[in-house]
N, CA, C and O atoms as a GROMACS GRO file, in nm:
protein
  540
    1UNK      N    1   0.739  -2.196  -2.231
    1UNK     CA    2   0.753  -2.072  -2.157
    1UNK      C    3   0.626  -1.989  -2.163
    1UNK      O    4   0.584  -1.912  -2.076
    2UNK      N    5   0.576  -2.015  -2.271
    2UNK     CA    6   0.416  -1.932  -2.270
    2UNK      C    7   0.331  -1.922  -2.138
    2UNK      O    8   0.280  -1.827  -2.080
    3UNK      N    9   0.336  -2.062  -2.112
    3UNK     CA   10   0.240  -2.131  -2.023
    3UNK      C   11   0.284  -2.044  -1.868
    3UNK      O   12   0.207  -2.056  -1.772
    4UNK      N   13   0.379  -1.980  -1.860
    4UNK     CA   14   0.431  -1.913  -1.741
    4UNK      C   15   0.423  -1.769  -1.772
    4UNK      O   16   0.474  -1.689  -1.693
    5UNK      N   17   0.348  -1.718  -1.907
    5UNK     CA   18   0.345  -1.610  -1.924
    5UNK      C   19   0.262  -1.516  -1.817
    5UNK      O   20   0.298  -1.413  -1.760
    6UNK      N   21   0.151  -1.581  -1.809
    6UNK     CA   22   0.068  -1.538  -1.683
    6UNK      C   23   0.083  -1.548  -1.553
    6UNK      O   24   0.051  -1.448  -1.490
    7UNK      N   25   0.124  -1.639  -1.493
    7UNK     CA   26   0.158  -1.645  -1.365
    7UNK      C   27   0.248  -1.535  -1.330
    7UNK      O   28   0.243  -1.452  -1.239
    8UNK      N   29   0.359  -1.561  -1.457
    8UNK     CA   30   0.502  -1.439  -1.386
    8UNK      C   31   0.419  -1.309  -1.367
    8UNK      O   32   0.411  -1.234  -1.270
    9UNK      N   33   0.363  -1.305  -1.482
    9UNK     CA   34   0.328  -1.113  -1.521
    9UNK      C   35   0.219  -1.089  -1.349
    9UNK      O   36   0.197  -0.985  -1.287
   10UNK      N   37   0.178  -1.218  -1.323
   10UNK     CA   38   0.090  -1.170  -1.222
   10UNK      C   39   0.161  -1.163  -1.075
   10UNK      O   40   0.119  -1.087  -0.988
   11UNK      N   41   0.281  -1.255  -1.053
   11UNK     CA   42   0.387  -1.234  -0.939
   11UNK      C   43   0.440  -1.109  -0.960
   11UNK      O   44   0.461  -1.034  -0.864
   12UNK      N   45   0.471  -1.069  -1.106
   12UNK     CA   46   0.553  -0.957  -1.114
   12UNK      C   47   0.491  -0.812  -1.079
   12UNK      O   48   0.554  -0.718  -1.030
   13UNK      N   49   0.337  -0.814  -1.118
   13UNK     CA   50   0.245  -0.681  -1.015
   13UNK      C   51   0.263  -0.719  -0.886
   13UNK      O   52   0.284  -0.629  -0.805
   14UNK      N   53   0.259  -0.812  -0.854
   14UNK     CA   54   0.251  -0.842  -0.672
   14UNK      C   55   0.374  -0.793  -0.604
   14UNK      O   56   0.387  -0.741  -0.493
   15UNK      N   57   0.471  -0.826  -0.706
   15UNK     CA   58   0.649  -0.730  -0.633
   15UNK      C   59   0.621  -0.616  -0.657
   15UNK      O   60   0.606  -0.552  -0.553
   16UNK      N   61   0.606  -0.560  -0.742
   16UNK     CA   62   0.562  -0.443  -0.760
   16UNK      C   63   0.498  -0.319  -0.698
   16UNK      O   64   0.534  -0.210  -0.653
   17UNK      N   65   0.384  -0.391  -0.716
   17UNK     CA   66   0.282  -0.328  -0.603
   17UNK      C   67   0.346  -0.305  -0.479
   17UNK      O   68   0.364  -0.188  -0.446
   18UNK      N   69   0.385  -0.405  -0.395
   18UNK     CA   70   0.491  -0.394  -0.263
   18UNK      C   71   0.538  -0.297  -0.253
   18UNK      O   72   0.495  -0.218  -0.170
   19UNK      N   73   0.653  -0.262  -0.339
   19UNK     CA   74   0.692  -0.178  -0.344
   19UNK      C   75   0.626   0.003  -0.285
   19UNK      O   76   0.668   0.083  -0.200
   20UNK      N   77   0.540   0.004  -0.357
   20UNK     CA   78   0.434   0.130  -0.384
   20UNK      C   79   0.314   0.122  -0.309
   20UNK      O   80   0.283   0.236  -0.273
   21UNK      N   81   0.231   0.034  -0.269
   21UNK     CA   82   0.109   0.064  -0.189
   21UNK      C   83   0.118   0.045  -0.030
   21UNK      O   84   0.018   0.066   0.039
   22UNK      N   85   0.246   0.004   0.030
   22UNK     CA   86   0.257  -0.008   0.169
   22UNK      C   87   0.361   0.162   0.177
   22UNK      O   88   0.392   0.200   0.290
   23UNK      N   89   0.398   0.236   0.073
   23UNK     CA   90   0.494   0.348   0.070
   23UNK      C   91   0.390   0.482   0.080
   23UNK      O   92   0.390   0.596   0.128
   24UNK      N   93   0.296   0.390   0.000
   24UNK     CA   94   0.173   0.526  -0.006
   24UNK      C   95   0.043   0.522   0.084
   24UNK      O   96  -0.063   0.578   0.058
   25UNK      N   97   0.066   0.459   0.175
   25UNK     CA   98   0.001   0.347   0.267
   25UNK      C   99   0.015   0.502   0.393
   25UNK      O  100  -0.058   0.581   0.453
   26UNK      N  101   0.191   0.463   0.372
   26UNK     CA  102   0.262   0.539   0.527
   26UNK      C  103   0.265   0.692   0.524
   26UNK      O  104   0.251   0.765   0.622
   27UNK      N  105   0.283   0.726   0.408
   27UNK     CA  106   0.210   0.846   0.382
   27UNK      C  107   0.113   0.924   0.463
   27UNK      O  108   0.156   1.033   0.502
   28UNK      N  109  -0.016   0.889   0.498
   28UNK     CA  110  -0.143   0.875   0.529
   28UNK      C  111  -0.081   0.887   0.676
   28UNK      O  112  -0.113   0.992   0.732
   29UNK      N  113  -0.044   0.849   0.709
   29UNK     CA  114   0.008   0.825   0.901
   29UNK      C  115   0.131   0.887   0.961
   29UNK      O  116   0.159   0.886   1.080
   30UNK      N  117   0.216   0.954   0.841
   30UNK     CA  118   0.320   1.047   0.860
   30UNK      C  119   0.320   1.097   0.723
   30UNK      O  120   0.397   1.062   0.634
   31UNK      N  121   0.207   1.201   0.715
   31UNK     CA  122   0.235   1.299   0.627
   31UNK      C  123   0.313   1.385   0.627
   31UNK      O  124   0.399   1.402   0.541
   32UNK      N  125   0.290   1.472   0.752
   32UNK     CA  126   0.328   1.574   0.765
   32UNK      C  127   0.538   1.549   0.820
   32UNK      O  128   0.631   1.626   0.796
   33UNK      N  129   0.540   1.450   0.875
   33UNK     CA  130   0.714   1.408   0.859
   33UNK      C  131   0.738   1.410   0.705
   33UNK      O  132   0.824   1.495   0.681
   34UNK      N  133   0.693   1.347   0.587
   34UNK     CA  134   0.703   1.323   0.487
   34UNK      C  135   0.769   1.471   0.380
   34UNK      O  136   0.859   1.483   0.298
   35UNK      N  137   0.650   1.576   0.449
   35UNK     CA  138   0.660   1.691   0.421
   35UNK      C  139   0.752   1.772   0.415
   35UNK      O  140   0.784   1.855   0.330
   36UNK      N  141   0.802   1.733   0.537
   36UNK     CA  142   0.934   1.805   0.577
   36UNK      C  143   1.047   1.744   0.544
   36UNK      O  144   1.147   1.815   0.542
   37UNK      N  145   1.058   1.630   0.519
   37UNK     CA  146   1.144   1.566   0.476
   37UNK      C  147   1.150   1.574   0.303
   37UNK      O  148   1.260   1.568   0.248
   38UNK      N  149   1.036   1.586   0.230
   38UNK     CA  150   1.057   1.647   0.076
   38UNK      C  151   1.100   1.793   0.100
   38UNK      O  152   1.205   1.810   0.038
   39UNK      N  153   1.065   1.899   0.161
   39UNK     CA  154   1.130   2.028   0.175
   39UNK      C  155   1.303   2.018   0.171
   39UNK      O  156   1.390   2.067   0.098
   40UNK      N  157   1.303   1.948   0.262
   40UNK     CA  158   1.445   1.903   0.334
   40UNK      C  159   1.531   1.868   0.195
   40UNK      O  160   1.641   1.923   0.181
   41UNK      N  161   1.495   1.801   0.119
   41UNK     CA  162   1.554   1.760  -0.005
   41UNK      C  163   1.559   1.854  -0.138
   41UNK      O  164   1.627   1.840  -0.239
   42UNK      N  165   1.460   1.958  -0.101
   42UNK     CA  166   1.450   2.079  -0.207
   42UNK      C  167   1.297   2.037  -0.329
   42UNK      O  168   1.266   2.084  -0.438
   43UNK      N  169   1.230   1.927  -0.240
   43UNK     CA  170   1.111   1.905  -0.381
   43UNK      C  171   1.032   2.076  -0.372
   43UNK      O  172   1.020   2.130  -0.262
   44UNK      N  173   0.986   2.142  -0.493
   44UNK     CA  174   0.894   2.246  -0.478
   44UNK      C  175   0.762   2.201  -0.452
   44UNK      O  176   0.705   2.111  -0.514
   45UNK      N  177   0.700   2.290  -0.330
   45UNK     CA  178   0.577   2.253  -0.343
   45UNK      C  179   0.549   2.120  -0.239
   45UNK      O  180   0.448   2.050  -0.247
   46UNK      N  181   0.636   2.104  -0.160
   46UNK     CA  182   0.655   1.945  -0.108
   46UNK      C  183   0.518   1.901  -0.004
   46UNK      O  184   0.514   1.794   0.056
   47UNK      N  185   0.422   1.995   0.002
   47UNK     CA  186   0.270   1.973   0.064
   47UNK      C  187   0.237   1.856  -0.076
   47UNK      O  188   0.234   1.733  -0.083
   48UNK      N  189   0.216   1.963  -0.173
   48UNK     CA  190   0.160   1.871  -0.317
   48UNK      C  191   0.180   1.800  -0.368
   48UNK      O  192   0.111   1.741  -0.451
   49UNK      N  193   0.359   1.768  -0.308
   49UNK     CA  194   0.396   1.671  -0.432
   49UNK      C  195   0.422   1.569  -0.290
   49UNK      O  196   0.530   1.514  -0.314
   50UNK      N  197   0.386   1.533  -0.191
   50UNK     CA  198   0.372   1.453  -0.116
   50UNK      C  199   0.205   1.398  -0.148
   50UNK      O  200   0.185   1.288  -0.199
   51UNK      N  201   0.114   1.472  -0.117
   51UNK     CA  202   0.001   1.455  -0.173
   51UNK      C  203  -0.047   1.367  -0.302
   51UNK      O  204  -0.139   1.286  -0.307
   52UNK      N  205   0.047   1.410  -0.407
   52UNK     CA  206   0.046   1.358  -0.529
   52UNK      C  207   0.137   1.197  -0.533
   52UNK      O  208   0.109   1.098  -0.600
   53UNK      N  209   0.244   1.216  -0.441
   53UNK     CA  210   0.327   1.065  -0.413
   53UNK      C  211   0.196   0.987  -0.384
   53UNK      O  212   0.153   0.905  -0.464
   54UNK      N  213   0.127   1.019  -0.251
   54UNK     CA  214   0.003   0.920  -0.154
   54UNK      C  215  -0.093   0.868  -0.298
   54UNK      O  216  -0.147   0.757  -0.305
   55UNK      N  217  -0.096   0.924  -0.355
   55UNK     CA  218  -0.264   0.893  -0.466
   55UNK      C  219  -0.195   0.821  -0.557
   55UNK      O  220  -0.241   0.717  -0.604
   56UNK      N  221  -0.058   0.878  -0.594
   56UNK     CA  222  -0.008   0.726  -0.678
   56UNK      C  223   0.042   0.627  -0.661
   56UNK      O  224   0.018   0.527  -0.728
   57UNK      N  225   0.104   0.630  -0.589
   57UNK     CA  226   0.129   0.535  -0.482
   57UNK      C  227   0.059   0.429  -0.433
   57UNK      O  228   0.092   0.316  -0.471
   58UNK      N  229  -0.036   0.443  -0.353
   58UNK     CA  230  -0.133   0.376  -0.339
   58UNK      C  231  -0.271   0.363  -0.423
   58UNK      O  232  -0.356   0.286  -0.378
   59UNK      N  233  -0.291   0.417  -0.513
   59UNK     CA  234  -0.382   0.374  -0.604
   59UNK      C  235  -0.348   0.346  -0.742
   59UNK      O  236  -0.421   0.292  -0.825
   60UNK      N  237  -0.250   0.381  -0.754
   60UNK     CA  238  -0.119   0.345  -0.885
   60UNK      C  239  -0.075   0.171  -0.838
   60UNK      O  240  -0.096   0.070  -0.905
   61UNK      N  241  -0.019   0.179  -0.723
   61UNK     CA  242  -0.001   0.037  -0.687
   61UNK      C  243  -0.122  -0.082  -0.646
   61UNK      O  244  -0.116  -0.203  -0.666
   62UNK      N  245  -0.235  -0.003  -0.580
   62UNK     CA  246  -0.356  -0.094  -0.626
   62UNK      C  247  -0.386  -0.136  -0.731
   62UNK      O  248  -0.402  -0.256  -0.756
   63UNK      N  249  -0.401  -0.018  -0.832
   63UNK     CA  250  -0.416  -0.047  -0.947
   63UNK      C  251  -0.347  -0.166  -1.035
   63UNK      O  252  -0.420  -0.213  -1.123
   64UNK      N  253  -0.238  -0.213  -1.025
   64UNK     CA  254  -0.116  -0.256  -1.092
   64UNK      C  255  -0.107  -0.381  -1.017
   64UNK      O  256  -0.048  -0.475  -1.070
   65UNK      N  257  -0.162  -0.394  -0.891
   65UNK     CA  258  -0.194  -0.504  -0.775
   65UNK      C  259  -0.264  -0.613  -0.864
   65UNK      O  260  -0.224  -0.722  -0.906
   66UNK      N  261  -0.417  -0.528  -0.882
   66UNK     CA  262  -0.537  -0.605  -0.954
   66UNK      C  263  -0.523  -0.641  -1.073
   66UNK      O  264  -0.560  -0.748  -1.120
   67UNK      N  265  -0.442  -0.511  -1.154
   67UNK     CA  266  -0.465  -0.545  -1.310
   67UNK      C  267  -0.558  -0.450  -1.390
   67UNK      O  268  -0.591  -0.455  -1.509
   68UNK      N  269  -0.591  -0.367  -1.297
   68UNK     CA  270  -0.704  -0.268  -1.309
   68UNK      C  271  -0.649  -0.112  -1.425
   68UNK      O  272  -0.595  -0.010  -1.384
   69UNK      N  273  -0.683  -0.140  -1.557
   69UNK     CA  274  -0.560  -0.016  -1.613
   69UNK      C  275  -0.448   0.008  -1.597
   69UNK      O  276  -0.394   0.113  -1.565
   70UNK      N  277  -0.402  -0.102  -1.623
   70UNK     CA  278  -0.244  -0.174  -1.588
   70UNK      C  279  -0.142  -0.087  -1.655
   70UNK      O  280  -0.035  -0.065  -1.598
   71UNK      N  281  -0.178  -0.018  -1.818
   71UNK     CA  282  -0.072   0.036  -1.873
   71UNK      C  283  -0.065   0.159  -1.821
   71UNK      O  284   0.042   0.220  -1.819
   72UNK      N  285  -0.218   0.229  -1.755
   72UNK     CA  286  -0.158   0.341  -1.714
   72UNK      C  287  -0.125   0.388  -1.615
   72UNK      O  288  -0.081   0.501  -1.594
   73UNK      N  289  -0.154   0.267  -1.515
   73UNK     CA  290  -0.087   0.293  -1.367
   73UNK      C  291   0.022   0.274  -1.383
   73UNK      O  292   0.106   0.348  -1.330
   74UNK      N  293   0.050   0.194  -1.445
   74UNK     CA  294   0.244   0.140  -1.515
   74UNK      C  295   0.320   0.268  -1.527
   74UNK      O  296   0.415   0.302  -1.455
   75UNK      N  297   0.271   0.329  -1.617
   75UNK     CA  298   0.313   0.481  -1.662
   75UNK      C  299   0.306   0.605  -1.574
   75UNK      O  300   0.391   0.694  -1.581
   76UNK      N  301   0.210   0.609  -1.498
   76UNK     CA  302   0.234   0.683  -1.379
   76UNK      C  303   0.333   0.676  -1.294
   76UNK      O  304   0.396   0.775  -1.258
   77UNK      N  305   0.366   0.501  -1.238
   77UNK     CA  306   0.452   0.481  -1.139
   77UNK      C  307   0.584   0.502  -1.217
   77UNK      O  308   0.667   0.567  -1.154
   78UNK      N  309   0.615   0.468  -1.318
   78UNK     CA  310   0.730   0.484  -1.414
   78UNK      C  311   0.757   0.637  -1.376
   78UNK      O  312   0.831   0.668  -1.282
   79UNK      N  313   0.690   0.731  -1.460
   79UNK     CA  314   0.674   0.863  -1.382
   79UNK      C  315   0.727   0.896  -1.292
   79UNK      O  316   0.840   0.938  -1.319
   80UNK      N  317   0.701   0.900  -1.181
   80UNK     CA  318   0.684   0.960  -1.038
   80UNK      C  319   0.798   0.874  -1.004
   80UNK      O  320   0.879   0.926  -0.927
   81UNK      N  321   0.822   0.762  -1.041
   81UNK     CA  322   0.972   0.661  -0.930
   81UNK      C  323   1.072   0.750  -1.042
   81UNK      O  324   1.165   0.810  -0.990
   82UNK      N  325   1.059   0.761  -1.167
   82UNK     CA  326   1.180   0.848  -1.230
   82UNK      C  327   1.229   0.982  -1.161
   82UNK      O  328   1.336   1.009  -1.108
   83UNK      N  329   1.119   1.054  -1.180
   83UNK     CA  330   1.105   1.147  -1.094
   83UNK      C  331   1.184   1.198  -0.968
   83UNK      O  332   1.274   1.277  -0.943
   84UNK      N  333   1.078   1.088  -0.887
   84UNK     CA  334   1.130   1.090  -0.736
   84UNK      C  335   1.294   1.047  -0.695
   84UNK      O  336   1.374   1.068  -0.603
   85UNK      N  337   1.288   0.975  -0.820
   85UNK     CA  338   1.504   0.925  -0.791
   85UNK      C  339   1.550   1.055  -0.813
   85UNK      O  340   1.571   1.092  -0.698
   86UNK      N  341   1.586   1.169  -0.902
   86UNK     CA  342   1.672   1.242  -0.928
   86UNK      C  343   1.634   1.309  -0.777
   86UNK      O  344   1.725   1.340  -0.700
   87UNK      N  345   1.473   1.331  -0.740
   87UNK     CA  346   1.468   1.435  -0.591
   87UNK      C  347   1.574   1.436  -0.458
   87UNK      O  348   1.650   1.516  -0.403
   88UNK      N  349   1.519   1.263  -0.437
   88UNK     CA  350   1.559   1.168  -0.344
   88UNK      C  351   1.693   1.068  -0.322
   88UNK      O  352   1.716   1.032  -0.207
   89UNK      N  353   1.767   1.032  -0.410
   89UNK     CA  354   1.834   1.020  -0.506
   89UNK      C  355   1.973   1.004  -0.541
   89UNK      O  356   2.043   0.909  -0.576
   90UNK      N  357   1.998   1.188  -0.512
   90UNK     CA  358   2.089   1.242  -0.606
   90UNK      C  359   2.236   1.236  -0.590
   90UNK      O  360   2.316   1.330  -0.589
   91UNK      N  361   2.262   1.067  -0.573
   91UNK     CA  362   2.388   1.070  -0.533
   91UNK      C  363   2.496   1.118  -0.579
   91UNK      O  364   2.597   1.110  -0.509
   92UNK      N  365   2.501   1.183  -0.717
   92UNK     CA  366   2.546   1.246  -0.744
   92UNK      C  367   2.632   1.399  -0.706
   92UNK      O  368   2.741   1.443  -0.741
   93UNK      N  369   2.500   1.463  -0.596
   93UNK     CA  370   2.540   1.545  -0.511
   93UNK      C  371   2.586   1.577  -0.425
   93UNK      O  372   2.593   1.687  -0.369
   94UNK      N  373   2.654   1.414  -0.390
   94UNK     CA  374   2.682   1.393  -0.236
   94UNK      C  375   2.874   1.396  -0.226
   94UNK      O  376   2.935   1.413  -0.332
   95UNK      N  377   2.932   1.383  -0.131
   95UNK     CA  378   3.044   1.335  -0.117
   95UNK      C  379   3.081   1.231  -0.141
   95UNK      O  380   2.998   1.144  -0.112
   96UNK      N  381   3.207   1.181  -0.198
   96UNK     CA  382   3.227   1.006  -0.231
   96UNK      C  383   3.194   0.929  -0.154
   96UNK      O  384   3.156   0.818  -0.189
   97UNK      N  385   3.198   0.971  -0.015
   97UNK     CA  386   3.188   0.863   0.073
   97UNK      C  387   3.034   0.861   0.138
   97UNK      O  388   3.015   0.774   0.223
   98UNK      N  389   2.942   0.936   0.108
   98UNK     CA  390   2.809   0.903   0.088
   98UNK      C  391   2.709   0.866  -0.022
   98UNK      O  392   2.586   0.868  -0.024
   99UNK      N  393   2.804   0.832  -0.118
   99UNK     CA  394   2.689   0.806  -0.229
   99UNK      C  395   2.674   0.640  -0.295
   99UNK      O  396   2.605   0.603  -0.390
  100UNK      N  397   2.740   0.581  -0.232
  100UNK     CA  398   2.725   0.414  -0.254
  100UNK      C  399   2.564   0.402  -0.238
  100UNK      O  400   2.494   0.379  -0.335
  101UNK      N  401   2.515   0.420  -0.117
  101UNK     CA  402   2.360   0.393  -0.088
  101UNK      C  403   2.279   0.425  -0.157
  101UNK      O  404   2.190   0.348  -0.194
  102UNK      N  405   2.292   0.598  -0.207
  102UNK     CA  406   2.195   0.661  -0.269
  102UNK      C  407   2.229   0.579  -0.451
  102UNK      O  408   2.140   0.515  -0.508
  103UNK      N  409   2.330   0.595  -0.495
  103UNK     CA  410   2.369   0.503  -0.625
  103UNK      C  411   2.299   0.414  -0.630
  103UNK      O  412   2.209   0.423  -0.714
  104UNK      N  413   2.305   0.316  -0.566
  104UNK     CA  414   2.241   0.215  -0.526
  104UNK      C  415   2.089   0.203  -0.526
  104UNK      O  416   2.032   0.099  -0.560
  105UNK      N  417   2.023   0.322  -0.483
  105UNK     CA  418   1.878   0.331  -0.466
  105UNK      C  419   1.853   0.399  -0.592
  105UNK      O  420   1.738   0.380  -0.629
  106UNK      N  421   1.911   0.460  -0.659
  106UNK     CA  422   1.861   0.567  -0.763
  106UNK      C  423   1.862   0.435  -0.892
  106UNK      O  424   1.769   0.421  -0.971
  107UNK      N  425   1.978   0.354  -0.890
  107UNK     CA  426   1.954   0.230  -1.020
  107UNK      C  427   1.820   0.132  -0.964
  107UNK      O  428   1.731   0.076  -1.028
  108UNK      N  429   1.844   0.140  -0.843
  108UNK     CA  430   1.741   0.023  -0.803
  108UNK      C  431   1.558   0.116  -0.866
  108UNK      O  432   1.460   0.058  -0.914
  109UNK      N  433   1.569   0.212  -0.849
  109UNK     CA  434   1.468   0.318  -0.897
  109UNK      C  435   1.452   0.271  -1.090
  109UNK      O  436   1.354   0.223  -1.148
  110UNK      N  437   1.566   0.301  -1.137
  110UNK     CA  438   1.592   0.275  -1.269
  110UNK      C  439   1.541   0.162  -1.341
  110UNK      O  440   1.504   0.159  -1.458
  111UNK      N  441   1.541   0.063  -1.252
  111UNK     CA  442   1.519  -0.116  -1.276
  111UNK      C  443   1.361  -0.125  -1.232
  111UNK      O  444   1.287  -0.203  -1.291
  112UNK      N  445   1.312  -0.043  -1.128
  112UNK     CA  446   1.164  -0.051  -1.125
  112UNK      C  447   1.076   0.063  -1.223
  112UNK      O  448   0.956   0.068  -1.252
  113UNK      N  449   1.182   0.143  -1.256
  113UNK     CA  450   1.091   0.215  -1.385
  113UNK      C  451   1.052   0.118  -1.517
  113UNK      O  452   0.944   0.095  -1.571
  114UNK      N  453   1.202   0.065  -1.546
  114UNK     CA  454   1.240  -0.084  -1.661
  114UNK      C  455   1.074  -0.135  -1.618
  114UNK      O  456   0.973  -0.089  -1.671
  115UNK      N  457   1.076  -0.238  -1.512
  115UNK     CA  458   1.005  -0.328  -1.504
  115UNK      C  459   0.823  -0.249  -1.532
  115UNK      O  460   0.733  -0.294  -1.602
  116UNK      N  461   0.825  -0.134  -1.455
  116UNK     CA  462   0.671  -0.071  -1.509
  116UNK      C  463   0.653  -0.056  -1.628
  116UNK      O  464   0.556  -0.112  -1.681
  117UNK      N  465   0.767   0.045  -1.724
  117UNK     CA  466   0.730   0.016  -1.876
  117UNK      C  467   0.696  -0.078  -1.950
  117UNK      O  468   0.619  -0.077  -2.045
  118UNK      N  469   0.773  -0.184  -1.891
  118UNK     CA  470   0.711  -0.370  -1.956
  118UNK      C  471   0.583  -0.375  -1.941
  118UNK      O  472   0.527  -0.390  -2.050
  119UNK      N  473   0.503  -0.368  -1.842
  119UNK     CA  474   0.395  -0.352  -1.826
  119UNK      C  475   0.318  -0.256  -1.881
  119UNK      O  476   0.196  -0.275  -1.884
  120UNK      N  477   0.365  -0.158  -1.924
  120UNK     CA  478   0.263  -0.064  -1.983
  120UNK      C  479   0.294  -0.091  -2.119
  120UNK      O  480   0.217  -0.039  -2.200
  121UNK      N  481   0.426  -0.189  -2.183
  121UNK     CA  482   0.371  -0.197  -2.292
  121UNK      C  483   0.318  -0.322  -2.298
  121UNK      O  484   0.206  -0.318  -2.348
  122UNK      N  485   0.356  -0.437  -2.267
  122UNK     CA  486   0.279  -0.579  -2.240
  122UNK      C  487   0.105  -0.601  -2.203
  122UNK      O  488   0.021  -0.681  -2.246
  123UNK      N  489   0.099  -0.487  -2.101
  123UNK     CA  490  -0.034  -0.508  -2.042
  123UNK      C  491  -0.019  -0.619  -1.923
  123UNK      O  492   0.089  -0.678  -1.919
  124UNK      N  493  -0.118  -0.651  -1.826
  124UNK     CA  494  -0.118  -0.754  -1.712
  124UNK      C  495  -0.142  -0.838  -1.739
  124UNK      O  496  -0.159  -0.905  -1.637
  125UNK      N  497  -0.161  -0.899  -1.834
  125UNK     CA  498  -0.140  -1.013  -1.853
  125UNK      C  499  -0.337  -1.153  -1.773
  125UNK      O  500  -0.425  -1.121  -1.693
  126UNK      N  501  -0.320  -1.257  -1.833
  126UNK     CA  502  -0.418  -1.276  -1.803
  126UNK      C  503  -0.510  -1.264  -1.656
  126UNK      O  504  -0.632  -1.252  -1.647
  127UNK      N  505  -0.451  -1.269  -1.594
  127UNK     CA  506  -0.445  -1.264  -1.436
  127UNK      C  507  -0.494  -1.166  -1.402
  127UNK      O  508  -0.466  -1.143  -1.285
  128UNK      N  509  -0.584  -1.060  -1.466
  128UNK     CA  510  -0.617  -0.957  -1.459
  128UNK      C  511  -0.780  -0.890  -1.454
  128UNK      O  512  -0.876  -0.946  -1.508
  129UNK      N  513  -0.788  -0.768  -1.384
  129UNK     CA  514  -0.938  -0.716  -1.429
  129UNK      C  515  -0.959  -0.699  -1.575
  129UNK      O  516  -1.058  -0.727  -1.643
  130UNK      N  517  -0.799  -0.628  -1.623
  130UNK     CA  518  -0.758  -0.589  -1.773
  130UNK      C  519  -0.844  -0.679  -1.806
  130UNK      O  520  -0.964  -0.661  -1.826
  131UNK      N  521  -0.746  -0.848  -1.817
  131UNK     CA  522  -0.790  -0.910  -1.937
  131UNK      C  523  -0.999  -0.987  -1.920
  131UNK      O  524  -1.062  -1.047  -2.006
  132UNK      N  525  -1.042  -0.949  -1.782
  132UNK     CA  526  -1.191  -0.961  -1.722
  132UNK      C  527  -1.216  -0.879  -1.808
  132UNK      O  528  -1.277  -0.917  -1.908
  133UNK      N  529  -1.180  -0.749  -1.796
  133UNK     CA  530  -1.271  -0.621  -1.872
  133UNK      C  531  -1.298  -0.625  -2.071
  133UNK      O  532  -1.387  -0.599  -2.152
  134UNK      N  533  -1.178  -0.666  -2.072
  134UNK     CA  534  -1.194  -0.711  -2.253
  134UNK      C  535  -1.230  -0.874  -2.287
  134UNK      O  536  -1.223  -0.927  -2.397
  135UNK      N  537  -1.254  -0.910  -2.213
  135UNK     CA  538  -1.343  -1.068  -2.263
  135UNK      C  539  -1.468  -1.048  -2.281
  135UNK      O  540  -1.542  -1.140  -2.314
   0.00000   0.00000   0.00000
């Protein structure tokens, strides 16, 4: 199983990343929908903290792409997807008969925080600038 230690850890930034650099991608090309749509949900500040989604997002998920300071882009995206579930989320707030989806998205949120912390404590594994930069 060793011998697959690297490959996975390096498929497993590539799902990852997906996730986050085509999200912070769209950003950039509908900001200003984005905007209004964090208002819409009650984020404070939802110019900035859209702003702040785009830069981690996409350079959090570059980052985590390459291997490039893997534990602390890990920890950022951990961050901000924790975060952004309770904003976005909150199925909790909803009526019974709207909150299957959001439930649904807020664990699925939960399971990609899981999977970033592995990484920030594991590191990227060989497949990486990481492990380029310390050889």
């Amino acid at each position: 199983m060793n011998a697959l230690q690297n490959p996975l850890a390096l498929i497993g930034r590539i799902l990852l990343a997906l996730v986050f650099v085509p999200a912070g991608w769209s950003k950039i090309g509908g900001f200003d929908g984005m905007v209004g749509y964090s208002a819409s949900m009650g984020l404070p500040l939802p110019t900035v903290g859209v702003a702040i989604a785009l830069v981690i997002e996409l350079f959090g998920g570059l980052a985590l792409l390459i291997g490039y300071r893997t534990r602390i882009a890990a920890i950022a995206l951990a961050v901000f997807t924790l975060v952004a579930s309770f904003f976005f989320h909150a199925y909790w707030s909803l009526p019974a008969d709207q909150q299957m989806m959001q439930n649904l998205m807020f664990f699925k949120n939960i399971a990609i925080t899981g999977g970033l912390l592995a990484f920030a404590a594991f590191g990227a594994g060989a497949f990486s600038l990481d492990a380029r930069r310390s050889a």
